[in-house]
N, CA, C and O atoms as a GROMACS GRO file, in nm:
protein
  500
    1UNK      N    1   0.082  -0.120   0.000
    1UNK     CA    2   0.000   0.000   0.000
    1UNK      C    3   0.086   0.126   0.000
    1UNK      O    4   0.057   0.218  -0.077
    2UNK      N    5   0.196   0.136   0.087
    2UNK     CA    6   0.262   0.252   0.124
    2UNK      C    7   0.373   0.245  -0.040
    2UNK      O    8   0.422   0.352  -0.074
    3UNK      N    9   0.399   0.138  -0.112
    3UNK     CA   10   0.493   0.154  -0.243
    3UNK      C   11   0.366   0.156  -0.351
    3UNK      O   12   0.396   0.133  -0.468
    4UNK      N   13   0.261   0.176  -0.328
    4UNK     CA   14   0.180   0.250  -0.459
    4UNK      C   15   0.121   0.374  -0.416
    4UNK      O   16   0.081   0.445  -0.508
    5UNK      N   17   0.104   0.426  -0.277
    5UNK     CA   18   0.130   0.566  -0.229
    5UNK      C   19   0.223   0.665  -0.291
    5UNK      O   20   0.202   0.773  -0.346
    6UNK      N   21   0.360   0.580  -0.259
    6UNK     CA   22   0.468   0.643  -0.318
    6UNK      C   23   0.498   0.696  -0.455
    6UNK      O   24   0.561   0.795  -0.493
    7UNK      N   25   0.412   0.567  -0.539
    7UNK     CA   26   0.439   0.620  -0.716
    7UNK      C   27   0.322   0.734  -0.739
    7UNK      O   28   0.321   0.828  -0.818
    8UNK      N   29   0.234   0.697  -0.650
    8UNK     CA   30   0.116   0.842  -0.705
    8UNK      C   31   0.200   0.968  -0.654
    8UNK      O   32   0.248   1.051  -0.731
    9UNK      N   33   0.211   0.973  -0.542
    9UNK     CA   34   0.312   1.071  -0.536
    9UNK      C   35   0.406   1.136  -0.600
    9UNK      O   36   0.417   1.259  -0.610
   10UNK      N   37   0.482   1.045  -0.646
   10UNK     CA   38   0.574   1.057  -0.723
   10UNK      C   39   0.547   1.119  -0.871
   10UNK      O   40   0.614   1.209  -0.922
   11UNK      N   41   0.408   1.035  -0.947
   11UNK     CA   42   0.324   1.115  -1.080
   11UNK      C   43   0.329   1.239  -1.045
   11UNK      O   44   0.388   1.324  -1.112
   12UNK      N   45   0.264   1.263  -0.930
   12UNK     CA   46   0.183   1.377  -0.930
   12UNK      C   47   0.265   1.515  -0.925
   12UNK      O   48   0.233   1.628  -0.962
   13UNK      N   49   0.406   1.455  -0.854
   13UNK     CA   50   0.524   1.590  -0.820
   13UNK      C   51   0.526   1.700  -0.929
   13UNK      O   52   0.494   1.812  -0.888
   14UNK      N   53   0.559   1.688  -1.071
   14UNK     CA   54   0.578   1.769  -1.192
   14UNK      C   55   0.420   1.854  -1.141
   14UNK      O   56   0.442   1.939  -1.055
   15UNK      N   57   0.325   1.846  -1.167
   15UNK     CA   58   0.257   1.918  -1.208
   15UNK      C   59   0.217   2.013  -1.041
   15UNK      O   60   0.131   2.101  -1.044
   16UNK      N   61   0.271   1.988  -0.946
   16UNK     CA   62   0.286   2.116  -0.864
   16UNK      C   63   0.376   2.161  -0.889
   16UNK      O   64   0.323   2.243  -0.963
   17UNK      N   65   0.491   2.188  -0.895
   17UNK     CA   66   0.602   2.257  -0.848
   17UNK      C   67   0.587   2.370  -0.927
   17UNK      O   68   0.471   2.398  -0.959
   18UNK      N   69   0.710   2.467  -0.980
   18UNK     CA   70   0.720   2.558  -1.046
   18UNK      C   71   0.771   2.518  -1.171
   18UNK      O   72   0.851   2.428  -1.196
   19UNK      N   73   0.685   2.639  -1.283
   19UNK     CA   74   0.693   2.584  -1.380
   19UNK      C   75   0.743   2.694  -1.427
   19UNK      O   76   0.734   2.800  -1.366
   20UNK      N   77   0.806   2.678  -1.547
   20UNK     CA   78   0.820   2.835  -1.659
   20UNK      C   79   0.710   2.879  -1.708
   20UNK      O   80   0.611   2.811  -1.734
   21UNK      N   81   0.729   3.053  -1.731
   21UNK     CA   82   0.635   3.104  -1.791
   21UNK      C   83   0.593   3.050  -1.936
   21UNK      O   84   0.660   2.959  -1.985
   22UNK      N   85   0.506   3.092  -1.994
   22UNK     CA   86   0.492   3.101  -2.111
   22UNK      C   87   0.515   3.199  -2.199
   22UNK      O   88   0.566   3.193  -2.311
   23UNK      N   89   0.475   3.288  -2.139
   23UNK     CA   90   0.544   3.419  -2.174
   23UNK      C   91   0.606   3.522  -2.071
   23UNK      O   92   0.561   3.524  -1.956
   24UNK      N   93   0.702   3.602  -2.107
   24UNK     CA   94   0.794   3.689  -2.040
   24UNK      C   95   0.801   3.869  -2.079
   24UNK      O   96   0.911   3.909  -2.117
   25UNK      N   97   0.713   3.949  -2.070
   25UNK     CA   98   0.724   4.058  -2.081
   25UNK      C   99   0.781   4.194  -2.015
   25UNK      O  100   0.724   4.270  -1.936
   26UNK      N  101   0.934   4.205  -2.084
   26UNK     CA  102   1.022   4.272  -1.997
   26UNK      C  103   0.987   4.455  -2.039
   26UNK      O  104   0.994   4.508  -2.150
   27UNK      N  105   0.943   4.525  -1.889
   27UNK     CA  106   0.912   4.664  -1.863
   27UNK      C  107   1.021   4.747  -1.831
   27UNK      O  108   1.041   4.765  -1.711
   28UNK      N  109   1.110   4.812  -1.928
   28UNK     CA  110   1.196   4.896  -1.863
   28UNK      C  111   1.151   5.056  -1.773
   28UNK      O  112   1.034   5.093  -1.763
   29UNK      N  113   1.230   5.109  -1.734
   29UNK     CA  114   1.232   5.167  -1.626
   29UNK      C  115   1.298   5.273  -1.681
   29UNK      O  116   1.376   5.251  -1.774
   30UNK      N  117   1.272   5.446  -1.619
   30UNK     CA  118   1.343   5.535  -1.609
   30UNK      C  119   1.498   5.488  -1.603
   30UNK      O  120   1.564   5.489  -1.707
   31UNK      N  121   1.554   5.448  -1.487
   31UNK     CA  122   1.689   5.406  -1.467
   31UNK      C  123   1.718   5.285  -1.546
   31UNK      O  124   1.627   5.203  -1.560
   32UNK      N  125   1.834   5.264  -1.599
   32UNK     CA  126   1.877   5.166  -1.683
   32UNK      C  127   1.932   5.029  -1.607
   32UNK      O  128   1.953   4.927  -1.673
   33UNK      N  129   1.953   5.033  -1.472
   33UNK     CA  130   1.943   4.874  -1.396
   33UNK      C  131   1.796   4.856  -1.339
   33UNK      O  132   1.780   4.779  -1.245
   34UNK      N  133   1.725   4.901  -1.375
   34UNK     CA  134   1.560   4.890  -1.274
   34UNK      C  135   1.484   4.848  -1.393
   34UNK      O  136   1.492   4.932  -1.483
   35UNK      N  137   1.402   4.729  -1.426
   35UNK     CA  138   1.295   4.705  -1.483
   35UNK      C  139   1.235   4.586  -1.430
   35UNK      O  140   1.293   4.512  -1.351
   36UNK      N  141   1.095   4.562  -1.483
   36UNK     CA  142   0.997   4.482  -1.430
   36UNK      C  143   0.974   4.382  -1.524
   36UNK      O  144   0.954   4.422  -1.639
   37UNK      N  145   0.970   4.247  -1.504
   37UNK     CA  146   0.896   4.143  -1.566
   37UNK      C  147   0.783   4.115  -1.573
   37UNK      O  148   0.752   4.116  -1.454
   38UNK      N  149   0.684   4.086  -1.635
   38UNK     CA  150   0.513   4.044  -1.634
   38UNK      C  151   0.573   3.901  -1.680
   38UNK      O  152   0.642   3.864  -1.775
   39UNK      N  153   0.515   3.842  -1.574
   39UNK     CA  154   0.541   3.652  -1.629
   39UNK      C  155   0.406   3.552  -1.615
   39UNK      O  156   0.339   3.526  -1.515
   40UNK      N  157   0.394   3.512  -1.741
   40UNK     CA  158   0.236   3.492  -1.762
   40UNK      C  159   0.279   3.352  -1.811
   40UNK      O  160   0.344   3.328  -1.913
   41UNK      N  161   0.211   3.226  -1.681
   41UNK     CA  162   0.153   3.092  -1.718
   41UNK      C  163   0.027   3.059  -1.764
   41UNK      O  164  -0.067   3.082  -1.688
   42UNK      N  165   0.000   3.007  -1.879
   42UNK     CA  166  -0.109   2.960  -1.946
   42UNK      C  167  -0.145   2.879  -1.875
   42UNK      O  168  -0.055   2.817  -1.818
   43UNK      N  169  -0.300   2.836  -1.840
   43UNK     CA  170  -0.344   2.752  -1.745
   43UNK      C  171  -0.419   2.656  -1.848
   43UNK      O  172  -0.496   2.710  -1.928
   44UNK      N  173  -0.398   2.492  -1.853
   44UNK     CA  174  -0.390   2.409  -1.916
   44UNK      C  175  -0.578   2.343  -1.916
   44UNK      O  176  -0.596   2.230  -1.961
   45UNK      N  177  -0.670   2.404  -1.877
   45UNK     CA  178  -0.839   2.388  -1.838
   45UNK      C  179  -0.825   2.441  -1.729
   45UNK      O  180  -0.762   2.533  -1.677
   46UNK      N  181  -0.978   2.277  -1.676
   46UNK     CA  182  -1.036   2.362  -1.555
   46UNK      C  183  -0.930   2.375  -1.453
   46UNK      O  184  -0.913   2.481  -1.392
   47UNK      N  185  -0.866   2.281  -1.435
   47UNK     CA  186  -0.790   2.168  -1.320
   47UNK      C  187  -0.710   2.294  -1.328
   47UNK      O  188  -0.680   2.326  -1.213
   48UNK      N  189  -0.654   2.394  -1.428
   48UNK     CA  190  -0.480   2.440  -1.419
   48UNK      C  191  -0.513   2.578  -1.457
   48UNK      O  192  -0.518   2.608  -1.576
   49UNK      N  193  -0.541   2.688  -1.340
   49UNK     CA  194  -0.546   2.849  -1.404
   49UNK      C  195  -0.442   2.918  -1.454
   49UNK      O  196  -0.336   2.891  -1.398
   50UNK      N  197  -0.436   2.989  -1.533
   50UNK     CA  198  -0.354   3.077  -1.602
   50UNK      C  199  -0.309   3.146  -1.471
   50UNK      O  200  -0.400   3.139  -1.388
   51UNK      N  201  -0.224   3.196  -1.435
   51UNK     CA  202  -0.121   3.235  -1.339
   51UNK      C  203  -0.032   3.374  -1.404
   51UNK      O  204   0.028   3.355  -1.510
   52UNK      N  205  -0.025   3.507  -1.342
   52UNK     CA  206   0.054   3.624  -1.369
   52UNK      C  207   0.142   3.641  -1.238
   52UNK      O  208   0.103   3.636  -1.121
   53UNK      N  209   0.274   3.665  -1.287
   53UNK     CA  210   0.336   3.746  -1.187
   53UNK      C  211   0.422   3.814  -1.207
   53UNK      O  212   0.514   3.775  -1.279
   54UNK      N  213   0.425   3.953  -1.144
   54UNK     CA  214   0.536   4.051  -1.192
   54UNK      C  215   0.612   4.057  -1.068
   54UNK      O  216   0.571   4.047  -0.952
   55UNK      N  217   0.766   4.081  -1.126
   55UNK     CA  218   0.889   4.073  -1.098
   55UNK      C  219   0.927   4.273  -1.087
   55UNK      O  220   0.893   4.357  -1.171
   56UNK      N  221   1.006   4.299  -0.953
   56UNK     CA  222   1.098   4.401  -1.014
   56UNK      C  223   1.243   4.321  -0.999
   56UNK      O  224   1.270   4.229  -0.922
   57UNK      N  225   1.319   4.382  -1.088
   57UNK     CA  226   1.479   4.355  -1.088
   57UNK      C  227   1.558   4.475  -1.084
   57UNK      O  228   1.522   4.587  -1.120
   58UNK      N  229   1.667   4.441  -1.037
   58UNK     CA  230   1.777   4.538  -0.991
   58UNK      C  231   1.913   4.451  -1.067
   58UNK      O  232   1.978   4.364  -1.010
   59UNK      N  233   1.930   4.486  -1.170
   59UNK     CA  234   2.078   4.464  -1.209
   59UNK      C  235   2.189   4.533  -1.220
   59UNK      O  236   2.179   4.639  -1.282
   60UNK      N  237   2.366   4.481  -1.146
   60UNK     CA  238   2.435   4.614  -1.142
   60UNK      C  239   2.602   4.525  -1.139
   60UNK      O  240   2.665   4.465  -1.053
   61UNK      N  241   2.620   4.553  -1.262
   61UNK     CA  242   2.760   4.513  -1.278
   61UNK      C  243   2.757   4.322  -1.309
   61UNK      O  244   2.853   4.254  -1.274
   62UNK      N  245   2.623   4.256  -1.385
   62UNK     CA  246   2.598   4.104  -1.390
   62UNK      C  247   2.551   4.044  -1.298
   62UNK      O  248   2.514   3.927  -1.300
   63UNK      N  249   2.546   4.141  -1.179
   63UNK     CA  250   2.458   4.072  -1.033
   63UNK      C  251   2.340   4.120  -1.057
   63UNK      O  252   2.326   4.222  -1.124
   64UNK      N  253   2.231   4.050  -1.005
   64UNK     CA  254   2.099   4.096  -1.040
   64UNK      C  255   2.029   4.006  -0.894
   64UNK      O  256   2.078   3.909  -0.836
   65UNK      N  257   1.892   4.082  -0.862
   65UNK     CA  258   1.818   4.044  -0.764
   65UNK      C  259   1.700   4.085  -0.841
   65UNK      O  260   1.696   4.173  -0.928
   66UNK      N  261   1.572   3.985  -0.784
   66UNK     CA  262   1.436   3.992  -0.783
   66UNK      C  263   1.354   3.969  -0.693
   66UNK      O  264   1.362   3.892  -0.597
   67UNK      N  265   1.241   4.065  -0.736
   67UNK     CA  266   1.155   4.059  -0.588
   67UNK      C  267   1.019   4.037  -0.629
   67UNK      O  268   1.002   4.108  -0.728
   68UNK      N  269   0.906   3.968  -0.601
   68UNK     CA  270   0.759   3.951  -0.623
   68UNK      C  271   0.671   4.097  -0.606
   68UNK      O  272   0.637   4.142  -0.497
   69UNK      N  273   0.655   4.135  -0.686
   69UNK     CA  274   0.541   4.269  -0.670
   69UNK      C  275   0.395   4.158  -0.655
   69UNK      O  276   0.344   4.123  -0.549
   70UNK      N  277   0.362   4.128  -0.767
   70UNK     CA  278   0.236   4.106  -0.776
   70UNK      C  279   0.243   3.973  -0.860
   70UNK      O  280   0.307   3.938  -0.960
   71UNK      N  281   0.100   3.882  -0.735
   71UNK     CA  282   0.053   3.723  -0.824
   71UNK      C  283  -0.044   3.734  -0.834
   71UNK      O  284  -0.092   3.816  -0.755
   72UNK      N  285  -0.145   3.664  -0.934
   72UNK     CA  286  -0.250   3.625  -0.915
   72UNK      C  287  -0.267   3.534  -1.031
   72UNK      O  288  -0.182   3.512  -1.118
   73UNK      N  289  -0.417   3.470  -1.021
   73UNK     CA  290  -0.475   3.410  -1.121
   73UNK      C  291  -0.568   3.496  -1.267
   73UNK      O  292  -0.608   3.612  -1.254
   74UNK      N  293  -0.579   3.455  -1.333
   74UNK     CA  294  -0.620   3.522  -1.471
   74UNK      C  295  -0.604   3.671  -1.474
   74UNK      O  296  -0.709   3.730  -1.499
   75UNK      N  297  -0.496   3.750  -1.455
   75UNK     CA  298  -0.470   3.872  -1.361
   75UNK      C  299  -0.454   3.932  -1.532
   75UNK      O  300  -0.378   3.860  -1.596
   76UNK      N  301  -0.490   4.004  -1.582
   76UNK     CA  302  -0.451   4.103  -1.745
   76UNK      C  303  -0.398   4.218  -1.650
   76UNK      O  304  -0.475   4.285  -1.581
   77UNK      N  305  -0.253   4.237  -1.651
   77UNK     CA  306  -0.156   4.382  -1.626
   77UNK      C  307  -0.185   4.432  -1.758
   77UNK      O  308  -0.169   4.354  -1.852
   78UNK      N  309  -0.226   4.550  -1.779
   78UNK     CA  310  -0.251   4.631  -1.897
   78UNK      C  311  -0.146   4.698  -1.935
   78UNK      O  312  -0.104   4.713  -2.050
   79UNK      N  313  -0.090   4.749  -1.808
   79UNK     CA  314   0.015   4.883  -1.810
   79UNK      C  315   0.060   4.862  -1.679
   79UNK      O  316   0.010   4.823  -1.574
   80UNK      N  317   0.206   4.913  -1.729
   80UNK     CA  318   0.312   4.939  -1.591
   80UNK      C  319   0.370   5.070  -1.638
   80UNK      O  320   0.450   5.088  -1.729
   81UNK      N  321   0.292   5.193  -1.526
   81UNK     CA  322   0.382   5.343  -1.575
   81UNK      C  323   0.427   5.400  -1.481
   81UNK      O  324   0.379   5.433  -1.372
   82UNK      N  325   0.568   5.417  -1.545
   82UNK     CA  326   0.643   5.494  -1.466
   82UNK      C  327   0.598   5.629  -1.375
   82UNK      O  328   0.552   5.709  -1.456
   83UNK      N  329   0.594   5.681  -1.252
   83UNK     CA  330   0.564   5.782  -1.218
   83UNK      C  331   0.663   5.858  -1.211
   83UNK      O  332   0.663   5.976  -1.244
   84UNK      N  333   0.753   5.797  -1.168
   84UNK     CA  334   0.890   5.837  -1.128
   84UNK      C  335   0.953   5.733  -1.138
   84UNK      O  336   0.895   5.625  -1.154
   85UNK      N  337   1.143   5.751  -1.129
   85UNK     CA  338   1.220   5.637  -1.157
   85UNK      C  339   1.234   5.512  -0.992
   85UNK      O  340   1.310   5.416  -0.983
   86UNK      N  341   1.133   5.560  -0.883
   86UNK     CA  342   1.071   5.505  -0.774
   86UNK      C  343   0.928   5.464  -0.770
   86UNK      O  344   0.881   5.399  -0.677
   87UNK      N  345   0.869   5.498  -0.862
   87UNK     CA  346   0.722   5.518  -0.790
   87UNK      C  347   0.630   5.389  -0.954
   87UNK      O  348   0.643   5.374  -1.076
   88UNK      N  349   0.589   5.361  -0.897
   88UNK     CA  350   0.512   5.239  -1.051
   88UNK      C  351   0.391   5.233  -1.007
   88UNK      O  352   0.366   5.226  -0.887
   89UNK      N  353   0.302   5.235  -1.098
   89UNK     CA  354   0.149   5.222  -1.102
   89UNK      C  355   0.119   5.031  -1.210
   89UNK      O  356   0.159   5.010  -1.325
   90UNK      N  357   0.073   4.972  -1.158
   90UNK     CA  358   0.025   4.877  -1.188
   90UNK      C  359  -0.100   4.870  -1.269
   90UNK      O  360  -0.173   4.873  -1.170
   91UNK      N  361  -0.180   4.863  -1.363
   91UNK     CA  362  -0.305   4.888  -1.413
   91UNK      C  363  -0.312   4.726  -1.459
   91UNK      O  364  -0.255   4.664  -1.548
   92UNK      N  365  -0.401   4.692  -1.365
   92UNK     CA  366  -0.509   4.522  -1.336
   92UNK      C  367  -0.674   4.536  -1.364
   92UNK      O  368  -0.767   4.533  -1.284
   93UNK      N  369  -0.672   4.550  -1.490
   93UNK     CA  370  -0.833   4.592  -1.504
   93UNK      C  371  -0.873   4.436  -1.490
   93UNK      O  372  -0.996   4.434  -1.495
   94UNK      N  373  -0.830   4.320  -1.476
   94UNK     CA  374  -0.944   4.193  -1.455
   94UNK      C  375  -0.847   4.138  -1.414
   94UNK      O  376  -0.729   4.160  -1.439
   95UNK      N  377  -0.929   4.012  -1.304
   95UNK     CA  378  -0.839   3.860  -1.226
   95UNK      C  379  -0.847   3.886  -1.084
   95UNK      O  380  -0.898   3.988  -1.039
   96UNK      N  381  -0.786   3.774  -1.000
   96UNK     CA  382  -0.771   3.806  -0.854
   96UNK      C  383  -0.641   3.810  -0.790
   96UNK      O  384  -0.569   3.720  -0.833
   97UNK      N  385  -0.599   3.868  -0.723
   97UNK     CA  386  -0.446   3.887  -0.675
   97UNK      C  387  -0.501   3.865  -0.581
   97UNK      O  388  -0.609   3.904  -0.537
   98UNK      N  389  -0.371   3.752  -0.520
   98UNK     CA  390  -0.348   3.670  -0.423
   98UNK      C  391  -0.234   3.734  -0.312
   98UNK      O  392  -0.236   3.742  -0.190
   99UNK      N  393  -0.132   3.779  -0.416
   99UNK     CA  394  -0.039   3.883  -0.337
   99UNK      C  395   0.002   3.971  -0.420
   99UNK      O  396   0.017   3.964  -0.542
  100UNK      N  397   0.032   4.116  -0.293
  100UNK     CA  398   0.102   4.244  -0.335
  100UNK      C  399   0.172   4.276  -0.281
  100UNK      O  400   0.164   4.257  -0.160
  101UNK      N  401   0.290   4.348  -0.339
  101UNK     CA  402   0.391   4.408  -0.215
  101UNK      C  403   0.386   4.571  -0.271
  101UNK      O  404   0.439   4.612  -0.374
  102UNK      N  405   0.311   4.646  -0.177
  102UNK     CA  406   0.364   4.788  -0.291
  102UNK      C  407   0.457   4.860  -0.208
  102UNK      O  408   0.435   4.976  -0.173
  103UNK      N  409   0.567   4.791  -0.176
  103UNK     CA  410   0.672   4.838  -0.148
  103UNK      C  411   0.812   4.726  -0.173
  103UNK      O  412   0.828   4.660  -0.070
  104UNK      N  413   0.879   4.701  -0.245
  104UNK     CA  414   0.981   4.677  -0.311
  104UNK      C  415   1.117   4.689  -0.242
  104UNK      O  416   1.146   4.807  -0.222
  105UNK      N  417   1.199   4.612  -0.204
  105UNK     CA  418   1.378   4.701  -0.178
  105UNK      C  419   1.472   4.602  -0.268
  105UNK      O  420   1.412   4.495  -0.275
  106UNK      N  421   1.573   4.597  -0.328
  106UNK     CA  422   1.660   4.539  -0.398
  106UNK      C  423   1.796   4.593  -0.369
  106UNK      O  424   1.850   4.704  -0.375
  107UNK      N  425   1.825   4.497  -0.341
  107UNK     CA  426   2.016   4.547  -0.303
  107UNK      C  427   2.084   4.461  -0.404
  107UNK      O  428   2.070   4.340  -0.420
  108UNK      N  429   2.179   4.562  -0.485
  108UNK     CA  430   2.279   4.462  -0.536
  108UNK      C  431   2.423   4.469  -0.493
  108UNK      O  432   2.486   4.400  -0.573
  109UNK      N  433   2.491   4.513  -0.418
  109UNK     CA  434   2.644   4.491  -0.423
  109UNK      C  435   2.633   4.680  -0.314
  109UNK      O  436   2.556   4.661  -0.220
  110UNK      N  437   2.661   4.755  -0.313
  110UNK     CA  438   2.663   4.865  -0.298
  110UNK      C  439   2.537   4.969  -0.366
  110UNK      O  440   2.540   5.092  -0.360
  111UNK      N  441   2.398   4.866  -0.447
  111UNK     CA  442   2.355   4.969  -0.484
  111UNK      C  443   2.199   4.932  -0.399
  111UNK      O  444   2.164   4.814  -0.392
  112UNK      N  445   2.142   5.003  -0.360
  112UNK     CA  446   2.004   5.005  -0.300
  112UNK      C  447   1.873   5.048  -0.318
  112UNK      O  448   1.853   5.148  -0.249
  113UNK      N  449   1.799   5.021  -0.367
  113UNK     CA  450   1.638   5.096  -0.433
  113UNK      C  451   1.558   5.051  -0.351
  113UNK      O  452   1.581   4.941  -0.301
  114UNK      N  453   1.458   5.115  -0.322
  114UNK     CA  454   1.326   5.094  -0.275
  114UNK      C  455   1.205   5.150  -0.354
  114UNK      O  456   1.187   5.271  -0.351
  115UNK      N  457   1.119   5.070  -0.426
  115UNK     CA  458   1.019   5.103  -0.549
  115UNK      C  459   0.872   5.107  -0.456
  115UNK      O  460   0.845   5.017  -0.376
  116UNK      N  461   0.795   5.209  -0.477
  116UNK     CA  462   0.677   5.197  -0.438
  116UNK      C  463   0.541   5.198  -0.578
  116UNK      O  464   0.517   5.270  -0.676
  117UNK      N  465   0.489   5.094  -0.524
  117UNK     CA  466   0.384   4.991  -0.633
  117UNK      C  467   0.276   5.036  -0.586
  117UNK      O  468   0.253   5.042  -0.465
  118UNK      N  469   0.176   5.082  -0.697
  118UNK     CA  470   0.032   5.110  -0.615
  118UNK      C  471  -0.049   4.995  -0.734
  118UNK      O  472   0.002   4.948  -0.836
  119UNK      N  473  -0.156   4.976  -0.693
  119UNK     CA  474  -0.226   4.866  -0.828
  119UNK      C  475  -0.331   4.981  -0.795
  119UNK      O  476  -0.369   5.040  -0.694
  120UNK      N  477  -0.359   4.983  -0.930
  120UNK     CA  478  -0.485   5.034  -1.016
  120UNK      C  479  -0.574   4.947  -1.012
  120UNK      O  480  -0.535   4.837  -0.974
  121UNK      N  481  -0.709   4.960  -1.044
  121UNK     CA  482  -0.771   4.798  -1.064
  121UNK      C  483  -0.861   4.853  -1.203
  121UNK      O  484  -0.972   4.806  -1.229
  122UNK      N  485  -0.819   4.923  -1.257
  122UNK     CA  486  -0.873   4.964  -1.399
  122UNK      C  487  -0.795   4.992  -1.519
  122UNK      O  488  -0.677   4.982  -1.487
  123UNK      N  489  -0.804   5.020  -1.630
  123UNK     CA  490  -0.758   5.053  -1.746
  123UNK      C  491  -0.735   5.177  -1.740
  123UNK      O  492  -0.813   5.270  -1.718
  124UNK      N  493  -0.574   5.177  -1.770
  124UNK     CA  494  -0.468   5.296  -1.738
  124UNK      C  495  -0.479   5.369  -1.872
  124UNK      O  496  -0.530   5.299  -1.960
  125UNK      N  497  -0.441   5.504  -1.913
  125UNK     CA  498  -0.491   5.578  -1.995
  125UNK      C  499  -0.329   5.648  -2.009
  125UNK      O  500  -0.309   5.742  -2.087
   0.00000   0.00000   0.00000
């Protein structure tokens, strides 16, 4: 019983874990080491939702760090606009976010940012 436990288990591992996006939409930034990723999993039916999540990054000299702004399920990011080379507006006109951080810090080596994220929940203009 407990060695055919084990092989279902074992099937089943791949389809939790983490997967790659399907697509990768890179947002640059006022500053030239600061931009944002939109990373969008296609959800395979009912069983498997489409999945969004945006990334900020801090790259500086080939070192690079990332941090989770925003997840959710069937989430359409419309727009990511710059306010300032600190300040980002998110525009989520449809889906549910699961998590937000609208506050950001990235350290790379000697360099330090802190980004503040507001989400919109409408179509940015």
């Amino acid at each position: 019983m407990r060695k055919c436990f084990l092989y279902i288990a074992l099937a089943a591992t791949p389809m939790l874990g983490c997967s790659k996006p399907d697509k990768i939409e890179l947002v640059k930034s006022p500053r030239s080491e600061i931009f944002y990723t939109i990373e969008t999993t296609d959800g395979d039916g009912p069983m498997s939702s489409g999945s969004t999540d945006v990334y900020a990054h801090l790259l500086v000299n080939g070192k690079s760090q990332k941090s989770l702004v925003l997840h959710g399920l069937y989430l359409e990011v419309s727009k990511v606009l710059w306010n300032s080379p600190s300040d980002v507006s998110l525009c989520v006109p449809s889906g549910l976010t699961s998590t937000y951080h609208n506050v950001v810090s990235l350290n790379v080596g000697k360099t330090y940012v802190t980004i503040q994220n507001h989400l919109v929940d409408h179509e940015c203009r």
